[in-house]
N, CA and C atoms as a LAMMPS dump frame, in Angstrom:
ITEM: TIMESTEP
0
ITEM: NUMBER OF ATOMS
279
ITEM: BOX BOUNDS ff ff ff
-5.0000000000000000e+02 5.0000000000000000e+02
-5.0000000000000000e+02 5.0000000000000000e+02
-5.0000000000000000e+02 5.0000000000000000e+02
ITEM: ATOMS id mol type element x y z
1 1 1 N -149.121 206.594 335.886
2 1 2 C -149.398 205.232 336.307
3 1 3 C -149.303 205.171 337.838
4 2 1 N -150.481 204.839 338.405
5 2 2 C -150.497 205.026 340.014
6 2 3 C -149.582 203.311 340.472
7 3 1 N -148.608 203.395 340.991
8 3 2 C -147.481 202.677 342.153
9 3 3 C -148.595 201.637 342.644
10 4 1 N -148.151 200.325 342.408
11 4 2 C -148.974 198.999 343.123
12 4 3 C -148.634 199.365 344.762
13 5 1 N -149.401 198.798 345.894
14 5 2 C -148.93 198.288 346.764
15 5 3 C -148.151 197.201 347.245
16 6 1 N -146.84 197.409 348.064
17 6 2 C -146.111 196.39 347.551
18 6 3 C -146.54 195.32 348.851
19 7 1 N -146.11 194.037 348.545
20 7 2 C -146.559 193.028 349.109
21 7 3 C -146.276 193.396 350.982
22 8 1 N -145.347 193.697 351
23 8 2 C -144.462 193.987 352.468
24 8 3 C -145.673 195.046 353.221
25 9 1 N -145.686 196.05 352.578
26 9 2 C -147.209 196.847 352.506
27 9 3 C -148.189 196.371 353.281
28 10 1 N -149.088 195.521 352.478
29 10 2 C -150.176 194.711 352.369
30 10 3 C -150.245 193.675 353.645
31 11 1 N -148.708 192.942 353.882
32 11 2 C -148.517 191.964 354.52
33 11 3 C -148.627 193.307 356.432
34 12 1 N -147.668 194.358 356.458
35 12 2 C -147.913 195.063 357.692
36 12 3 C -149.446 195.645 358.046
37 13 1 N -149.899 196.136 357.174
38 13 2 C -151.01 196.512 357.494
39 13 3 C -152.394 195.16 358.187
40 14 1 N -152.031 193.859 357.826
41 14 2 C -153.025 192.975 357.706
42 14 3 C -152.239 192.568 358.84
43 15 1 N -151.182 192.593 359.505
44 15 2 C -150.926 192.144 361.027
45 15 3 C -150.814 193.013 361.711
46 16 1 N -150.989 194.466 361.666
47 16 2 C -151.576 195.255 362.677
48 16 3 C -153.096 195.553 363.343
49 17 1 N -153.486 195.12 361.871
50 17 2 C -155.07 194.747 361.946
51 17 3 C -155.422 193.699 362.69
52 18 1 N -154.51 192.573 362.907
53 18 2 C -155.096 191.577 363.428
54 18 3 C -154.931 191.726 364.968
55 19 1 N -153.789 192.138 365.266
56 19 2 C -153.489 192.509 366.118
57 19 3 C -154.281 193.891 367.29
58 20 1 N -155.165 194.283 366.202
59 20 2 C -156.136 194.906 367.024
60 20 3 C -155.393 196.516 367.273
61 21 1 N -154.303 196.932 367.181
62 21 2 C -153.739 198.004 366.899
63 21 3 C -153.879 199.167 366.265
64 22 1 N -153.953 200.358 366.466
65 22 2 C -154.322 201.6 365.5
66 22 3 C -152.823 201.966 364.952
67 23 1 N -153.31 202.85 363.962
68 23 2 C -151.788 202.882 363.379
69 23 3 C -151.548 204.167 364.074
70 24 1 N -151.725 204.759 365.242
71 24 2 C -151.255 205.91 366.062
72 24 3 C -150.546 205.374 366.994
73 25 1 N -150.904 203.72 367.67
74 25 2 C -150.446 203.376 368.65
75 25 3 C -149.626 203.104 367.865
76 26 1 N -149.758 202.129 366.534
77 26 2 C -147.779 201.842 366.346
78 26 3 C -147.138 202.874 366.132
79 27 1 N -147.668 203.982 365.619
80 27 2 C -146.45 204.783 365.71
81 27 3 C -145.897 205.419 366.998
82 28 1 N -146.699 205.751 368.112
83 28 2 C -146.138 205.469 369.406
84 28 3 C -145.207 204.867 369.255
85 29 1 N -145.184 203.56 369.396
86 29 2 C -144.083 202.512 370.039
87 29 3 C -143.444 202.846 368.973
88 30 1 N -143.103 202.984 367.698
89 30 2 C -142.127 203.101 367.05
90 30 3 C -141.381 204.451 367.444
91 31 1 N -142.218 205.427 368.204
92 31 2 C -141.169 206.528 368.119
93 31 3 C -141.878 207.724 367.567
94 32 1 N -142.788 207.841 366.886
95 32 2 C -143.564 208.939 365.969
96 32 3 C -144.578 209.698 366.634
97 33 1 N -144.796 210.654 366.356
98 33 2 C -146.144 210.847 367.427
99 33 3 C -147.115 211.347 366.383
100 34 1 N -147.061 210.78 364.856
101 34 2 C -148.317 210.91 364.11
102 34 3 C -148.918 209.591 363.269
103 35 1 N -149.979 209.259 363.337
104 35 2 C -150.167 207.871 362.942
105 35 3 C -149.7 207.844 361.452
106 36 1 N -149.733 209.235 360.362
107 36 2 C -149.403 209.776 359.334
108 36 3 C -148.214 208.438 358.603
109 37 1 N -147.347 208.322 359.23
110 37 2 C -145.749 207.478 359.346
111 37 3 C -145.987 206.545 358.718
112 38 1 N -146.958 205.267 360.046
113 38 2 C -147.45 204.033 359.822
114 38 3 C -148.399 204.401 358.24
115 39 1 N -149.201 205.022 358.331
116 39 2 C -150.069 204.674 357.123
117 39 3 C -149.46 204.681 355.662
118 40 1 N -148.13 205.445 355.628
119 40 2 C -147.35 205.87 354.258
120 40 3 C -146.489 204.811 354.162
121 41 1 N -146.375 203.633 355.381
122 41 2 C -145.686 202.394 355.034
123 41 3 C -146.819 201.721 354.235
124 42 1 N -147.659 201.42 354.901
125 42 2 C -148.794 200.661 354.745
126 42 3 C -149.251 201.222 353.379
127 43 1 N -148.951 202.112 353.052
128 43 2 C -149.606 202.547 351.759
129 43 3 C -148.36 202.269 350.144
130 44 1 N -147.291 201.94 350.914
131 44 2 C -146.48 201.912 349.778
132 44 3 C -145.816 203.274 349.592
133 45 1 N -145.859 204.085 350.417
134 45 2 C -145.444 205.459 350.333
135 45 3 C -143.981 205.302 350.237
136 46 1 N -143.366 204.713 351.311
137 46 2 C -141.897 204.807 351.78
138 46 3 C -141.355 203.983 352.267
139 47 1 N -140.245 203.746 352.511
140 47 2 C -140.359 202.366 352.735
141 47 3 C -139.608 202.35 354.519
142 48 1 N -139.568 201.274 355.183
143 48 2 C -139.419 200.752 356.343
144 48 3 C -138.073 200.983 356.372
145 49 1 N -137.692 201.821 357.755
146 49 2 C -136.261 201.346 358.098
147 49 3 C -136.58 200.353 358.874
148 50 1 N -135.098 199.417 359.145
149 50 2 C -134.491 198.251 359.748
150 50 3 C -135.312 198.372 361.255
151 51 1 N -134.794 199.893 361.185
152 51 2 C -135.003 199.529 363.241
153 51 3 C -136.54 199.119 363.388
154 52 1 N -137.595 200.033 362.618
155 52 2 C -138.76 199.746 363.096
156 52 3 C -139.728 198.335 362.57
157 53 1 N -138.581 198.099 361.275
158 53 2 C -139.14 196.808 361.421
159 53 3 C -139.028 195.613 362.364
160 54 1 N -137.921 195.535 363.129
161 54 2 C -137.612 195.256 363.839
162 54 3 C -138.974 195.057 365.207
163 55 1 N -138.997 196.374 365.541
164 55 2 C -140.18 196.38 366.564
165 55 3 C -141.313 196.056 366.081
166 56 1 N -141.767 196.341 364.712
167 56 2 C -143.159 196.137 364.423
168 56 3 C -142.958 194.329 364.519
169 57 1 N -142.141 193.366 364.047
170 57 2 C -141.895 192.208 364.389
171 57 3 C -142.647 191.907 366.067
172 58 1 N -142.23 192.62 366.869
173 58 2 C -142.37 192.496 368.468
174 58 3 C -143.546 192.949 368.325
175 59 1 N -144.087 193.905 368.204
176 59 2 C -145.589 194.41 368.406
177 59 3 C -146.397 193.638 367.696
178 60 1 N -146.285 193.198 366.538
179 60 2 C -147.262 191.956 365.673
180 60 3 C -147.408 190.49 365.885
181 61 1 N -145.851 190.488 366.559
182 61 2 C -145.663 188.467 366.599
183 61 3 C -145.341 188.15 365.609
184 62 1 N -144.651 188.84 364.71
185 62 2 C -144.421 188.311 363.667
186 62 3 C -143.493 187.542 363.48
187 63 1 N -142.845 186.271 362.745
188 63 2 C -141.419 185.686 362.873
189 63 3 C -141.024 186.563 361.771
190 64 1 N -139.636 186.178 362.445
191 64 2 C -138.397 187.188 361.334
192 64 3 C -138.559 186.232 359.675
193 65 1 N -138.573 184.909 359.566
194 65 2 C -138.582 184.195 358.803
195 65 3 C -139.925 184.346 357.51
196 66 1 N -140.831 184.69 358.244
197 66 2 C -142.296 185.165 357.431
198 66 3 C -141.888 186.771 356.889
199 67 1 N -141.324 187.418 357.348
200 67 2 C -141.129 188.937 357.294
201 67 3 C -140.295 188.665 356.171
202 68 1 N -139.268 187.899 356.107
203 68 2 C -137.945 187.699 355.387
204 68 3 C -138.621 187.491 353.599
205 69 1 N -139.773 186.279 353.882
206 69 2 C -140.144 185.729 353.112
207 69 3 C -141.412 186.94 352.233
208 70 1 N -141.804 187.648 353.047
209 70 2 C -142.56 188.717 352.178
210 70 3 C -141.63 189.29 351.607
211 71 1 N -140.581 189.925 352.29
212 71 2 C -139.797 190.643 351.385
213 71 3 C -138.954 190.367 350.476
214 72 1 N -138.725 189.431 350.547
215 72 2 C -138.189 188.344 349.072
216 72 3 C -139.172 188.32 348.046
217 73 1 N -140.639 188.207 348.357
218 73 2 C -141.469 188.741 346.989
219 73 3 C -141.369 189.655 346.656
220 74 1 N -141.367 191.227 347.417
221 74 2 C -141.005 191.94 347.026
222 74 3 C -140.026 192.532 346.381
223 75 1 N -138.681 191.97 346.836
224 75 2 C -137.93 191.844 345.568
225 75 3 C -137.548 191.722 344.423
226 76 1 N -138.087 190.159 344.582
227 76 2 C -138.313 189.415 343.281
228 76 3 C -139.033 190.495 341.92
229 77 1 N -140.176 190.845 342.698
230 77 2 C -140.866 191.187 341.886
231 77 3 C -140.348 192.936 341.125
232 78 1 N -139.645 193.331 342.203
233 78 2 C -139.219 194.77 341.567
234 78 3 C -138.143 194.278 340.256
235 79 1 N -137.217 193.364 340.673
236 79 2 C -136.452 192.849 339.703
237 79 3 C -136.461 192.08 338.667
238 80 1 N -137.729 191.441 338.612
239 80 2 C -138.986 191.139 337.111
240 80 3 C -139.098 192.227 336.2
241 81 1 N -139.587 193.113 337.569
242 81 2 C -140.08 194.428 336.25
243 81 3 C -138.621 195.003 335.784
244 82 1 N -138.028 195.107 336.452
245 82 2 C -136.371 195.905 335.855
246 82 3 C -135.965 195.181 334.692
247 83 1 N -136.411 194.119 334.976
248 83 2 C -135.621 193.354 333.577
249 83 3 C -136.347 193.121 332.209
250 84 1 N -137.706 192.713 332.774
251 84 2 C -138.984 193.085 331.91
252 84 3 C -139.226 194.43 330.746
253 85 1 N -138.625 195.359 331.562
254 85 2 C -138.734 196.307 331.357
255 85 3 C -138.422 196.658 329.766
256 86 1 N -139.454 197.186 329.242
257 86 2 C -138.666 198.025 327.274
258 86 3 C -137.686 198.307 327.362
259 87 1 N -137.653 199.639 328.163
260 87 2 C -136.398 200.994 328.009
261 87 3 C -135.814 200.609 328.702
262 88 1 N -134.884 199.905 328.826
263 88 2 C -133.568 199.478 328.877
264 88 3 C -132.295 200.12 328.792
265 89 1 N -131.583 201.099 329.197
266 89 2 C -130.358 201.716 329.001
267 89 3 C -129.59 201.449 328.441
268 90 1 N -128.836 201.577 327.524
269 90 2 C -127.791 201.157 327.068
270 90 3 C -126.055 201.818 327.871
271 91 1 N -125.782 201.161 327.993
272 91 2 C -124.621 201.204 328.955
273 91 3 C -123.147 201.689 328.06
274 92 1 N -122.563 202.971 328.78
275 92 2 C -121.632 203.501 327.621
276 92 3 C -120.161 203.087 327.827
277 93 1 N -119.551 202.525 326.673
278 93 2 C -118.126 202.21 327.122
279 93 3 C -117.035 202.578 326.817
């Protein structure tokens, strides 16, 4: 079963885009020197540390409050499926 893109994903890639940015230059400013990095966020590959979200905030314009609020869907939604979920563990006591 091929991995959705997760919203946080979807949401960086569409404000670097707007922003007119290649994903070589953000990885510049983040620190990377292969655009490789940025695209495996953007792809749902791996996920974001703190620090560079941080900067990608500064390089996009993004408010912390909109950022906050994507990733609260993303949450949400991993913890739908956990609970959703059939196979369920049973917990030993």
């Amino acid at each position: 079963m091929r991995r959705q893109r997760s919203e946080l994903a979807n949401f960086l890639r569409t404000q670097r885009i707007k922003k007119g940015l290649s994903q070589k230059r953000v990885a510049a400013a983040l620190g990377y020197s292969s655009a490789q990095y940025v695209s495996n966020i953007e792809r749902g590959v791996c996920s974001v540390p703190i620090k560079a979200l941080r900067k990608m905030c500064i390089l996009y314009g993004i408010k912390r409050e909109h950022l906050i609020a994507v990733m609260l869907i993303d949450a949400r939604a991993r913890l739908e499926n956990v609970l959703n979920s059939k196979s369920v563990r049973k917990v030993k006591r």
